[in-house]
Residue frames relative to the residue before (quaternion, step in Angstrom):
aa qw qx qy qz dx dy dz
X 1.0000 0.0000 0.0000 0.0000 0.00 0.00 0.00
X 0.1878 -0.7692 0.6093 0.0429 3.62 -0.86 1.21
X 0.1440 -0.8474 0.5108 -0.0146 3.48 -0.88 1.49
X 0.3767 0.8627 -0.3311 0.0644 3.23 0.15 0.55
X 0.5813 -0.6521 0.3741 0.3115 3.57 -0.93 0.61
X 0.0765 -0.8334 0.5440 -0.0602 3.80 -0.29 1.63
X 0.6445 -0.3964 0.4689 0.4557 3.40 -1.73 0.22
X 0.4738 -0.7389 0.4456 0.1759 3.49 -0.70 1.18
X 0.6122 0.4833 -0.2091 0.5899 3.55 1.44 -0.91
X 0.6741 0.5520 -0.1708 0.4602 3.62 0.89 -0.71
X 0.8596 -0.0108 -0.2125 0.4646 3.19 1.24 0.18
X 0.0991 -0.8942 0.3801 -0.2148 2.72 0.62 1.84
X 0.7423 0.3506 -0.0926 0.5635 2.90 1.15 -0.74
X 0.3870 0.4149 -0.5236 0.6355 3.38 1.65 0.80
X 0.6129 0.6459 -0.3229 0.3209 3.46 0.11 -0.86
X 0.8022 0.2459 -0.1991 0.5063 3.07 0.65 -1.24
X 0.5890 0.3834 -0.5539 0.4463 3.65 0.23 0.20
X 0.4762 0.6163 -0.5178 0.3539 3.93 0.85 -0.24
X 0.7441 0.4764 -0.1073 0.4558 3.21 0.51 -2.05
X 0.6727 0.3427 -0.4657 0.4617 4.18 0.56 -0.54
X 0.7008 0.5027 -0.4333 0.2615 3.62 0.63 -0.50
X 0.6894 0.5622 -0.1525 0.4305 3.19 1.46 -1.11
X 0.6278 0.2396 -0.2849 0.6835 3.72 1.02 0.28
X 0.1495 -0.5315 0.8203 0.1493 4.24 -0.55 0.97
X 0.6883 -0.4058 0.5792 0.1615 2.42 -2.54 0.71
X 0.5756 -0.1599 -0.8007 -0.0445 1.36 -2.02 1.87
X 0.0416 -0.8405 0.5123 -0.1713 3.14 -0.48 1.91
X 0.4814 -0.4708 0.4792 0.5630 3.85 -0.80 0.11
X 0.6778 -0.4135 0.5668 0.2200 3.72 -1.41 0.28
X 0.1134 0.8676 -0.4833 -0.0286 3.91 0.30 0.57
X 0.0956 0.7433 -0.6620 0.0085 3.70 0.48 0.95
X 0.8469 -0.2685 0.3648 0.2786 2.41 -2.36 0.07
X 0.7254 0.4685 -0.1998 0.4630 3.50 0.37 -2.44
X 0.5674 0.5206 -0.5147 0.3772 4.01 1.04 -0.57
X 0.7473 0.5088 -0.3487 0.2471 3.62 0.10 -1.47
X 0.4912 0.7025 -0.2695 0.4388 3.30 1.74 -1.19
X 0.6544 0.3954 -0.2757 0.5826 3.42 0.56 -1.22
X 0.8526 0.3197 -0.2159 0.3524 3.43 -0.37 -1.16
X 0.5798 0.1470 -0.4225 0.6810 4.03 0.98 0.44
X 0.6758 0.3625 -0.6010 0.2253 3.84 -0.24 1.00
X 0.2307 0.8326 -0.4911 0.1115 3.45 0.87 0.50
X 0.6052 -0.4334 0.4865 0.4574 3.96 -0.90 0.35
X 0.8546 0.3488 -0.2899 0.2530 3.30 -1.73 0.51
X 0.8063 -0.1830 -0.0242 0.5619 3.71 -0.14 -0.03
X 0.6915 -0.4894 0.3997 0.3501 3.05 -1.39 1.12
X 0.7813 -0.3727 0.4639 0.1884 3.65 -1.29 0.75
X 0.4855 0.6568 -0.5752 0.0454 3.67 -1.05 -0.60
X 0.1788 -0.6086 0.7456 -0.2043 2.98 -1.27 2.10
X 0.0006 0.7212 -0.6901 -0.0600 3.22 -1.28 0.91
X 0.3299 -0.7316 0.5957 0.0321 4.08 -0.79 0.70
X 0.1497 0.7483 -0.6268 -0.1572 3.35 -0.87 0.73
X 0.3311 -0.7929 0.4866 0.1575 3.68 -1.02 0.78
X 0.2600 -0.7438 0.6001 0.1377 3.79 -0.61 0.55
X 0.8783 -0.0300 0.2167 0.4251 3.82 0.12 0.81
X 0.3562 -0.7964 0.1098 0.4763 2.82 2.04 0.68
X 0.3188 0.7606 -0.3869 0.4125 3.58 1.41 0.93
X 0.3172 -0.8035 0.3677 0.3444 4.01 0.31 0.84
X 0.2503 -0.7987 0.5441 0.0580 3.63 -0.13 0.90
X 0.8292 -0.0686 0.1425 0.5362 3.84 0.56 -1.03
X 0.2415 -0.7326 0.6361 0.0169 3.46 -1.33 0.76
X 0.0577 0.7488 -0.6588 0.0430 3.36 -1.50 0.51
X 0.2670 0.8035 -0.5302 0.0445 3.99 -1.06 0.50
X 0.2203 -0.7214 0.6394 0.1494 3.20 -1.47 -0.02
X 0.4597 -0.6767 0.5692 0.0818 3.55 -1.18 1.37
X 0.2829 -0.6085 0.6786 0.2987 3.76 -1.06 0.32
X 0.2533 -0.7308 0.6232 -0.1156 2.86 -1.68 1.57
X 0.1744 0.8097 -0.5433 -0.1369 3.41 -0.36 -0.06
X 0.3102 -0.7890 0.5279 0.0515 3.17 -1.17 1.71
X 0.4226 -0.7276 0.5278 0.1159 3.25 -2.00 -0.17
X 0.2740 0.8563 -0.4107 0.1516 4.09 0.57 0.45
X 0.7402 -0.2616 0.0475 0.6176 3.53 -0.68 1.75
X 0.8810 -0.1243 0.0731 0.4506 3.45 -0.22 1.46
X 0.8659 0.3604 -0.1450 0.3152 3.29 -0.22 -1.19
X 0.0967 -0.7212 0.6702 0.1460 4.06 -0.27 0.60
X 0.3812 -0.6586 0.6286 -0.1606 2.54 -2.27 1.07
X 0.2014 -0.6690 0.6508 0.2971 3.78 -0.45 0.66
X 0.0750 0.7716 -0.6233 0.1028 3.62 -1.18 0.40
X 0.2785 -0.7792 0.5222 0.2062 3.63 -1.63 -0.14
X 0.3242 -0.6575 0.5372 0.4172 3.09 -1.08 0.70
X 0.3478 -0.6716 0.6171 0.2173 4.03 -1.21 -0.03
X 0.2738 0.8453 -0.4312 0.1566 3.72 -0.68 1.51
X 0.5996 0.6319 -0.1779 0.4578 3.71 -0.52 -0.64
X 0.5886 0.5936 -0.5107 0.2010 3.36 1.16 -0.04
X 0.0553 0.7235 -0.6682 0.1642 3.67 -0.79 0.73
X 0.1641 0.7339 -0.6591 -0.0013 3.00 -2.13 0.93
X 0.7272 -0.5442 0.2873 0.3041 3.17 -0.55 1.79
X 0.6423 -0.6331 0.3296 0.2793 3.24 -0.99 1.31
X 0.7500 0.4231 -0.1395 0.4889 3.73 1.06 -1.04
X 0.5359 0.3975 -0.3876 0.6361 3.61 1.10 0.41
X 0.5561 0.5123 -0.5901 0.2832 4.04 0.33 -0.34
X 0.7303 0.5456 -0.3224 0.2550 3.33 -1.40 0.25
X 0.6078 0.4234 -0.2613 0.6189 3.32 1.73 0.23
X 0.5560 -0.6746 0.3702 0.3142 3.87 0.80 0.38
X 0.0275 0.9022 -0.4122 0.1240 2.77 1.22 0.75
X 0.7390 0.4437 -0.1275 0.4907 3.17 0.96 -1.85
X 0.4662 0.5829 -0.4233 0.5134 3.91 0.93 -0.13
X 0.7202 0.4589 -0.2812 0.4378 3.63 0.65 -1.39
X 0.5447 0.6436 -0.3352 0.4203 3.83 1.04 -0.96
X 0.6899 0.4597 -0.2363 0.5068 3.34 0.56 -1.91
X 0.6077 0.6228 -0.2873 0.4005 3.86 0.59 -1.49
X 0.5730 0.5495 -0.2165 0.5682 3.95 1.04 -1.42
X 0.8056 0.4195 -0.2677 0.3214 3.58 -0.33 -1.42
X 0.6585 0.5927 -0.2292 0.4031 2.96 0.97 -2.29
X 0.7304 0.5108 -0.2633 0.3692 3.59 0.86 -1.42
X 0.5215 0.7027 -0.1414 0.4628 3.41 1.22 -0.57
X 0.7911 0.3104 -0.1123 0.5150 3.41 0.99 -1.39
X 0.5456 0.5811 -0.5323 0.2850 3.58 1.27 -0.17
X 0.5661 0.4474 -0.6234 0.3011 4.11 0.30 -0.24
X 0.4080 0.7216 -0.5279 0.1848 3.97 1.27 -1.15
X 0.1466 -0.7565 0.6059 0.1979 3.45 0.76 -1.33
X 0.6109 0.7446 -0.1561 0.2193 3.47 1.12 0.55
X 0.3880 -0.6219 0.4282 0.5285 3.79 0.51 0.31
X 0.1630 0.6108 -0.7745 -0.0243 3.64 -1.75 0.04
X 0.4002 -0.6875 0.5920 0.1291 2.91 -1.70 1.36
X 0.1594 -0.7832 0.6007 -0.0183 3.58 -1.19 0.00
X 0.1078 -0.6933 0.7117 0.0339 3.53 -0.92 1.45
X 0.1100 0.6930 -0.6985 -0.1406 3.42 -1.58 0.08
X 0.5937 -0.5975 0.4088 0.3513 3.54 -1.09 0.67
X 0.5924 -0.6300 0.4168 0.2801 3.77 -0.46 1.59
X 0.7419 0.4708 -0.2876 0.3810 3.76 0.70 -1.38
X 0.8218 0.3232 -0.2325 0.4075 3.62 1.06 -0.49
X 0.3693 -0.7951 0.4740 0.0819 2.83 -0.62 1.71
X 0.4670 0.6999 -0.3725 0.3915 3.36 1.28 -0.34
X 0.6313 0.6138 -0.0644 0.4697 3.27 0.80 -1.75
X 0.7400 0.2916 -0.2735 0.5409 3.61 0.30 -1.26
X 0.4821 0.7365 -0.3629 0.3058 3.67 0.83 -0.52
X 0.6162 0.7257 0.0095 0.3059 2.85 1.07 -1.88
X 0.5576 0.7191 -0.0175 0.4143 2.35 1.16 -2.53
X 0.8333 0.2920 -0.0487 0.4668 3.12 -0.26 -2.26
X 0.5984 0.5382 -0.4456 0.3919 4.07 0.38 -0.63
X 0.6200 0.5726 -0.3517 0.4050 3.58 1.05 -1.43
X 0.7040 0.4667 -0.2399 0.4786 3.69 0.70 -1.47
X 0.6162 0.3541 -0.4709 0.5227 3.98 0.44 -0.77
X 0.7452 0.3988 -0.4745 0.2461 3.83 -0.06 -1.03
X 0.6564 0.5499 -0.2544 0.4495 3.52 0.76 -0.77
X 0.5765 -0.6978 0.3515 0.2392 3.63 1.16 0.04
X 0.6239 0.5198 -0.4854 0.3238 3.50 1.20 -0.03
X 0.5931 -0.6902 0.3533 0.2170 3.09 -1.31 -0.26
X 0.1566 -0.9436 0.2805 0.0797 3.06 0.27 0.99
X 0.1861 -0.8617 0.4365 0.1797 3.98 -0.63 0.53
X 0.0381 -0.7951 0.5373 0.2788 4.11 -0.01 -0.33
X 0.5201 -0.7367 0.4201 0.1014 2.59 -1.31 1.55
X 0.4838 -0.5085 0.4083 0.5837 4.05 -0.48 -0.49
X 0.7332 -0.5718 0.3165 0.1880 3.33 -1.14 0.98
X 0.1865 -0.8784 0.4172 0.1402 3.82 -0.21 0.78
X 0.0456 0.8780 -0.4710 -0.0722 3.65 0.54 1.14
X 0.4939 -0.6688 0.4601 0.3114 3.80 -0.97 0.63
X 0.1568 0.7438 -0.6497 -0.0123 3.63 -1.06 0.46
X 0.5069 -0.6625 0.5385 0.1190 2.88 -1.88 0.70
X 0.0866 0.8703 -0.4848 -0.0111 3.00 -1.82 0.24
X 0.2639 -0.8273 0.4952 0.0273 3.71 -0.47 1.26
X 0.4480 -0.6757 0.5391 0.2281 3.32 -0.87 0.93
X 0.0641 0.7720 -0.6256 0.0929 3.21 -1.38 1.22
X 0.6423 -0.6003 0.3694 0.3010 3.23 -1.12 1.55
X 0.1076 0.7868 -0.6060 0.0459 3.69 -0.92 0.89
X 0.6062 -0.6758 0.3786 0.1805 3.62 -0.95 1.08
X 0.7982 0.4152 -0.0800 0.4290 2.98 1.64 -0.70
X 0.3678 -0.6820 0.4299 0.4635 3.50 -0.24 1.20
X 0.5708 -0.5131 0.5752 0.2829 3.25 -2.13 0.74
X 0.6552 -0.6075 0.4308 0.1269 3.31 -1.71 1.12
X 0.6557 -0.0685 0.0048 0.7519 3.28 1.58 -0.37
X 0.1149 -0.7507 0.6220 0.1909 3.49 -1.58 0.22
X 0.3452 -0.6801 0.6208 0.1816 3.94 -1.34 0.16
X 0.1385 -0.7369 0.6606 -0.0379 3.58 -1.01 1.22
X 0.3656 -0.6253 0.4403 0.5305 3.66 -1.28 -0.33
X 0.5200 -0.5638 0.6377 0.0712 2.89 -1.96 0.96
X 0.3094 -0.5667 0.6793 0.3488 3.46 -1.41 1.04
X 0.8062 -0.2754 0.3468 0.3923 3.41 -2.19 -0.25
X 0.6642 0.4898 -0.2948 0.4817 3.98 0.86 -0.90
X 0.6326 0.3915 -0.4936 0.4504 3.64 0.60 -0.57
X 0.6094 0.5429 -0.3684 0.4452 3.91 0.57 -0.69
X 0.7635 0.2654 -0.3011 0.5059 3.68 0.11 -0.70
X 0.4740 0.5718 -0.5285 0.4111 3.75 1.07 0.54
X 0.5104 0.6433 -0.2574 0.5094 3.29 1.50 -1.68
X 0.7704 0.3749 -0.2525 0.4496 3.54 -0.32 -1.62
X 0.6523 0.4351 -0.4142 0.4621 4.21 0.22 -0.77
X 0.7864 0.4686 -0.2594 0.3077 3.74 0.87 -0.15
X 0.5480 0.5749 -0.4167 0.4422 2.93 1.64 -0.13
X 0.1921 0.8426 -0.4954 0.0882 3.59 -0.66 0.74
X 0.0884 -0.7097 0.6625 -0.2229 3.65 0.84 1.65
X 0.1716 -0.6515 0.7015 0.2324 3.41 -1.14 0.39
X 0.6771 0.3307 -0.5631 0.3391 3.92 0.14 0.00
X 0.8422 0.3486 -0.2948 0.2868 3.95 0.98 0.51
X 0.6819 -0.5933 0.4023 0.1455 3.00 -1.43 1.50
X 0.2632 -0.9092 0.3164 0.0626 3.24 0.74 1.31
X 0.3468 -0.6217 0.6382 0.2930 3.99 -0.80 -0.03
X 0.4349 0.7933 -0.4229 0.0524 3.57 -0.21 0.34
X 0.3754 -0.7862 0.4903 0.0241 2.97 0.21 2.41
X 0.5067 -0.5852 0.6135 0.1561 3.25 -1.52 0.77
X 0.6808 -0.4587 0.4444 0.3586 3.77 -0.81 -0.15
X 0.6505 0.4547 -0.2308 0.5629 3.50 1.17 -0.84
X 0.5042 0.5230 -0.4174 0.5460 3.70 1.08 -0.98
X 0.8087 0.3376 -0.3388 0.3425 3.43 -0.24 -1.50
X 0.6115 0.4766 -0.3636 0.5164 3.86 0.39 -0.81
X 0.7069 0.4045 -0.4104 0.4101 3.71 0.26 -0.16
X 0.6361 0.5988 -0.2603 0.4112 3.05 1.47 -0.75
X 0.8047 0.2854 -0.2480 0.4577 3.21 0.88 0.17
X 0.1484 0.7240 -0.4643 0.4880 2.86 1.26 1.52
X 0.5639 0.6892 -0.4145 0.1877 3.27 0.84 -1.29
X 0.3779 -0.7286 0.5253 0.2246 3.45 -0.81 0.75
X 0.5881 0.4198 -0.5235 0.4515 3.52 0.72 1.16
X 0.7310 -0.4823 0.1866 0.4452 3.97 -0.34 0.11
X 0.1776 0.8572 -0.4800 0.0573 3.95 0.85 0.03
X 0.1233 -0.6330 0.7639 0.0208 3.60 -1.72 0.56
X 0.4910 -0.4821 0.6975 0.1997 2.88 -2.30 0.57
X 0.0475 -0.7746 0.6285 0.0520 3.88 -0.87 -0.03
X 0.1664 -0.7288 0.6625 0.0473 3.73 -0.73 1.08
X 0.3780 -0.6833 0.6093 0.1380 3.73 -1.05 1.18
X 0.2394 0.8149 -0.5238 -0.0650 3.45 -1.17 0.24
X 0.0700 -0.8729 0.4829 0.0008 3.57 -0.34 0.97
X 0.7659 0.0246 -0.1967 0.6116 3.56 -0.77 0.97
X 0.6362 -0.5348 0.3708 0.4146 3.73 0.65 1.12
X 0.6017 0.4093 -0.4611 0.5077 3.88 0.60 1.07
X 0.6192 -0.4379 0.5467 0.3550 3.76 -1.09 0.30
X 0.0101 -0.7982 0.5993 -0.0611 3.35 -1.14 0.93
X 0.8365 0.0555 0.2045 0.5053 3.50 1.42 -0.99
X 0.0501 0.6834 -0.6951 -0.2175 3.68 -1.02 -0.27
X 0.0211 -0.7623 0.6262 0.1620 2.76 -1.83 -0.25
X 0.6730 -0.6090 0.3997 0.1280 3.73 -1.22 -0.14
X 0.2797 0.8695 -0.3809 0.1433 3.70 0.04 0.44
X 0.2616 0.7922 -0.5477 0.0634 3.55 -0.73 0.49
X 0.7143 -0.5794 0.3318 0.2099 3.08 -1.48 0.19
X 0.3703 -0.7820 0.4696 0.1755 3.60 0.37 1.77
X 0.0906 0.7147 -0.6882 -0.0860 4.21 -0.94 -0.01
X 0.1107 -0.8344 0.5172 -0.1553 2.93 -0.51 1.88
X 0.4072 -0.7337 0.4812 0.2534 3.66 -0.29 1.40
X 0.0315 -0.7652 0.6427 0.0191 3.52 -1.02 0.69
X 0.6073 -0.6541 0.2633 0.3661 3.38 -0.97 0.18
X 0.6652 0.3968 -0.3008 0.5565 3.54 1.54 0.34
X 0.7310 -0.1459 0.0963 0.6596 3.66 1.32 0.67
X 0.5689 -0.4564 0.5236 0.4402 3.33 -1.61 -1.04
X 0.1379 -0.7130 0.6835 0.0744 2.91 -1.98 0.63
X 0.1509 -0.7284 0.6570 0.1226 3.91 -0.19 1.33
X 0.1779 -0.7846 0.5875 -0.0870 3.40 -1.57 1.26
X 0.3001 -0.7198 0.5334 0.3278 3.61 0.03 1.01
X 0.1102 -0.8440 0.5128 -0.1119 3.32 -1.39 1.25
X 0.3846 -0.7503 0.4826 0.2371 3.71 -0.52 0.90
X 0.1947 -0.8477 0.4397 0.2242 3.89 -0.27 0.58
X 0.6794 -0.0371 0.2184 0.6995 2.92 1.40 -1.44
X 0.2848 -0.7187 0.6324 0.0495 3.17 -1.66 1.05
X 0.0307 -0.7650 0.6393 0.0709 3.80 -0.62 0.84
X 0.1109 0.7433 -0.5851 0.3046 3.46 0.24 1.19
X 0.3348 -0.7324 0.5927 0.0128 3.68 -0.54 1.58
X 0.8640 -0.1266 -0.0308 0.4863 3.41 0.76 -0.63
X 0.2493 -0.9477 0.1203 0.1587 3.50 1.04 0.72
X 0.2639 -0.8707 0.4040 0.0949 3.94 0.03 1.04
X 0.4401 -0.5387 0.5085 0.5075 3.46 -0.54 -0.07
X 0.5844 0.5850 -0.3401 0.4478 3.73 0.90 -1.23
X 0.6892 0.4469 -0.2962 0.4875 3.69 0.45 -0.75
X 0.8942 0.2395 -0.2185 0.3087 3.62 0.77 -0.83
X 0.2130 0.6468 -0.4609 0.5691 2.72 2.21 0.69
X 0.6911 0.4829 -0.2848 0.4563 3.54 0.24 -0.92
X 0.5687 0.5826 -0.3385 0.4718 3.65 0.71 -0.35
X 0.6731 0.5319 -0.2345 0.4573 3.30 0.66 -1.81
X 0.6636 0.6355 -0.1704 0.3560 3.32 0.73 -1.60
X 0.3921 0.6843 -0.1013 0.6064 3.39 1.24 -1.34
X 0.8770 0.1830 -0.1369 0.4227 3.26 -0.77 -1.26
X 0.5666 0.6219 -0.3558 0.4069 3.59 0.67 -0.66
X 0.7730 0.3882 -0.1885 0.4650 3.39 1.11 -1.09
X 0.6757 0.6329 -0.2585 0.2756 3.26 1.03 -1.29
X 0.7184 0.2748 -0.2605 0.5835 3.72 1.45 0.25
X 0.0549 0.8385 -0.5422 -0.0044 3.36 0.67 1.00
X 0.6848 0.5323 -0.2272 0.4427 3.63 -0.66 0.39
X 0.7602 0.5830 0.1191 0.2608 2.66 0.89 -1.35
X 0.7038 0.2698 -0.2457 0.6095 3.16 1.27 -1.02
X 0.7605 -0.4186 0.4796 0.1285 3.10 -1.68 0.03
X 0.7795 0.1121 0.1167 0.6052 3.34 0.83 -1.43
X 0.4583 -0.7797 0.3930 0.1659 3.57 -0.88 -0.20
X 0.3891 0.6775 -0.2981 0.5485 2.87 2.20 0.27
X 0.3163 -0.6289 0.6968 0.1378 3.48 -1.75 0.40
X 0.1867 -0.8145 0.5492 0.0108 3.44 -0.92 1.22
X 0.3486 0.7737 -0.5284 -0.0281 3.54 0.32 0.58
X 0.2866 -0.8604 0.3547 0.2274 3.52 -0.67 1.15
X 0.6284 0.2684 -0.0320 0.7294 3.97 0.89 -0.05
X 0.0069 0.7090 -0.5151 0.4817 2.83 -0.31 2.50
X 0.7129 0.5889 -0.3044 0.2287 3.36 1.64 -0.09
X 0.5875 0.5226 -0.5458 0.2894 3.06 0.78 0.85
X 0.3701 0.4845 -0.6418 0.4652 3.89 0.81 1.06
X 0.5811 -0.5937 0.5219 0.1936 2.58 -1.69 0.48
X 0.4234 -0.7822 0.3153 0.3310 3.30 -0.66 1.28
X 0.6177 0.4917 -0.5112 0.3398 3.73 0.61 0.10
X 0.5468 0.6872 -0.3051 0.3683 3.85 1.44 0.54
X 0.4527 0.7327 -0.2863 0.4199 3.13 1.76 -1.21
X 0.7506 0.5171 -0.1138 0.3954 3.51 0.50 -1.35
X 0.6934 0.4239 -0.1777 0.5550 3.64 1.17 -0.95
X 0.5855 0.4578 -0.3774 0.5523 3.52 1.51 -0.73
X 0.6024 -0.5055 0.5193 0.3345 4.08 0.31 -0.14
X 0.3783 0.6357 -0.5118 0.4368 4.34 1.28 0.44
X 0.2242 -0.7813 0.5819 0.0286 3.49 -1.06 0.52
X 0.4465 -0.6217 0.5082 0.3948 3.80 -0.02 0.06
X 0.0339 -0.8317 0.5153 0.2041 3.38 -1.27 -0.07
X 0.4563 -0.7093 0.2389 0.4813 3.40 0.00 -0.67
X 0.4674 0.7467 -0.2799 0.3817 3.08 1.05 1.30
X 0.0761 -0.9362 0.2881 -0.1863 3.11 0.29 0.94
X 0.0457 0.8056 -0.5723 0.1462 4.09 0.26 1.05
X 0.2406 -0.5921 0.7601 0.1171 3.57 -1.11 1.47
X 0.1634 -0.6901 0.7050 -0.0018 3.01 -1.60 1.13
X 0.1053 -0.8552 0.4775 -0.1718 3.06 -1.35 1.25
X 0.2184 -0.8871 0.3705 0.1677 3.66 -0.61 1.33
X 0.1744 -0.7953 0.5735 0.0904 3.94 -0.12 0.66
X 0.0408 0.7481 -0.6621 -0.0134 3.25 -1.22 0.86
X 0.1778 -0.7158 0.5524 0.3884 3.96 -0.50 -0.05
X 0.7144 0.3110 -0.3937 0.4877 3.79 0.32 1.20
X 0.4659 -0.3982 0.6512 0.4475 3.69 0.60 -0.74
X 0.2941 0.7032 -0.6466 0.0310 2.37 -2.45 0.29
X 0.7491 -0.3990 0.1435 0.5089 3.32 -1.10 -0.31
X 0.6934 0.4416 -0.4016 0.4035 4.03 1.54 -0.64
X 0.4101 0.6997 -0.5326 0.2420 3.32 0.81 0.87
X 0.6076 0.5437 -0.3188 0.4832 2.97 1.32 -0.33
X 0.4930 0.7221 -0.3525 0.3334 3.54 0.68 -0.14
X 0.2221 -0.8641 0.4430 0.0885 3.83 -0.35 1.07
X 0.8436 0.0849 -0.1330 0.5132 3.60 1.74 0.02
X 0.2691 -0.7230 0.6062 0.1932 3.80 -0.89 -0.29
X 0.1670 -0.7608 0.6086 0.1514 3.26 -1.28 0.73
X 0.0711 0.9023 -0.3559 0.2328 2.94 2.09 0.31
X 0.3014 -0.8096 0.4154 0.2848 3.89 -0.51 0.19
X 0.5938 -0.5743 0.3894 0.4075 3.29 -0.59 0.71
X 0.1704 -0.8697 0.4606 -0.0502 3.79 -1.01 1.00
C-alpha cells in the first residue's frame, strides 16, 4: 500500500470514486467538481493525502482552509474531512495510517483544524481520537452538532423577523458581529465568501432582519444527496451568523431556505445540520425538529491554545 501526500485538487477524481464507494447511499453526492471547490478555498495551502493499492486509489483523506474567529481574534485554520476507505481495503488500518500522514504533515501549519465525526460511529470517533493523542496534538470536543429538520407551514401571523439574499458585505457585516466568547467562530474573509458561492451546487447568501434592522446572515444551498433510487437535492442550512440568536431569526432562516430553491429541490424539507449555537429552548418555537443525526465536533491543535477553550462552532458541517 502506497500513501502519499497529493495535490488535493489534482485528485479529485481519485477522491471521488474513493468517497462514493465508501459511504453507500444515503450519502452526500461526492463528485469530482465538489472536492475541487471545497479543497480550493483561499487561505492555507490544501493537504490531501491518497493511499493507492497497486496504483489503484484505495483511500483518501483532507483538510480545507478555514478561517476562524475566537474572543476577538481570527485565525487561518482547517476544517479536517473526506476521510474514507473503499469497502475492500477496510480492515488493515488503513484509516489510522491516513489520519497518522496528514496529522503529521500539519504539525509545522501551527494551526487550529476543526473536525466533525458522525456521533453513531464509535468506530470512527475512535480512530479519530488515537490518531490525535499519538501524534501529540491536542485535542478539545466541541458541543455536539445534531441535525434537524424542517417544513414550511402556513401561519396567519406575520413572522417576527424575515431573511432575504444578501450581497457578500451584508454577511461580513453579520459575521464581524458575532462575538460570543464561548464560540469558535466561522469567520470567512471576502474571498472565502465569494468563492463560496461558486459552489457548483445551488447556494445563497441570506441577510436576517428583525424589527426592520439587520440582525444576522446566513448560508444555504442546495445539498444533492445520492439515494438508492437516484438523487435527492435538499435545501440546507450551512452556517448561521447569528450574534444573538432568536427563534424568529432562525425561523426566518428555515423559511428562507425552503423557498430559496424553488423548483428545484426534491423534497420539501429543510436540512440544517449544526444549529448549536441557538439556544436549545428556541429550536422548537423556530419550527427545527431533531433528527437522527448527529456529528461530535472537535478542535485539534499540535500545541494548544487559545481555541481550546472554546465550547462550540458554527463552523459548517464537512
Amino acid at each position: 500500500m502506497q500513501i502519499e501526500h497529493v495535490d488535493p485538487v489534482a485528485a479529485a477524481e481519485e477522491a471521488s470514486l474513493v468517497l462514493r464507494e465508501a459511504w453507500p447511499p444515503p450519502a452526500l453526492h461526492y463528485t469530482a467538481d465538489y472536492l475541487r471547490w471545497q479543497l480550493g478555498f483561499p487561505g492555507p495551502a490544501p493537504r490531501a493525502v491518497l493511499a493507492r493499492d497497486g496504483g489503484e486509489p484505495a483511500g483518501f483523506i483532507g483538510v480545507a482552509p478555514r478561517r476562524f474567529r475566537f474572543r476577538g481574534v481570527a485565525s487561518d485554520g482547517y476544517v479536517l474531512s473526506f476521510v474514507s476507505v473503499r469497502p475492500r481495503f477496510r480492515g488493515q488500518g488503513l484509516a489510522r495510517r491516513l489520519y497518522a500522514e496528514l496529522l503529521g504533515g500539519l504539525r509545522a501549519s501551527g494551526l487550529p483544524i476543526a473536525v466533525f465525526v458522525e456521533a453513531q460511529s464509535a468506530a470512527a470517533r475512535r480512530v479519530l481520537l488515537e490518531a490525535v493523542d499519538r501524534v501529540g496534538f491536542q485535542r478539545k470536543a466541541l458541543a455536539a452538532c445534531r441535525n434537524h429538520g424542517f417544513i414550511p407551514r402556513a401561519s396567519a401571523e406575520p413572522p417576527q423577523a424575515v431573511a432575504a439574499p444578501a450581497a457578500v458585505e451584508d454577511a461580513l457585516a453579520a459575521i464581524a458581529a458575532c462575538g460570543d466568547e464561548r464560540v469558535l467562530w466561522s469567520a470567512p474573509d471576502a474571498a472565502q465568501l465569494e468563492h463560496s458561492l461558486r459552489d457548483p451546487r445551488p447556494r445563497r447568501l441570506l441577510r436576517v432582519e428583525e424589527a426592520g434592522r439587520a440582525v444576522g446572515a446566513a448560508a444555504v444551498f442546495l445539498s444533492e444527496i445520492a439515494t438508492a433510487q437516484g438523487f435527492d437535492r435538499v435545501a440546507t442550512v450551512d452556517a448561521l451568523y447569528l450574534p444573538e440568536p432568536t427563534a424568529a431569526q432562525v425561523a426566518a432562516v428555515l423559511r428562507a431556505a425552503s423557498e430559496a430553491f424553488s423548483g428545484q429541490a426534491t423534497l420539501p424539507v429543510v436540512s440544517a445540520p449544526n444549529l448549536a449555537i441557538v439556544p436549545a429552548d428556541q429550536l422548537r418555537p423556530a419550527g427545527a425538529r431533531p433528527t437522527a443525526a448527529t456529528f461530535d465536533a472537535y478542535i485539534v491543535h499540535p500545541e494548544g491554545g487559545p481555541w481550546m477553550d472554546a465550547e462550540v462552532t458554527n463552523l459548517e458541517v464537512v
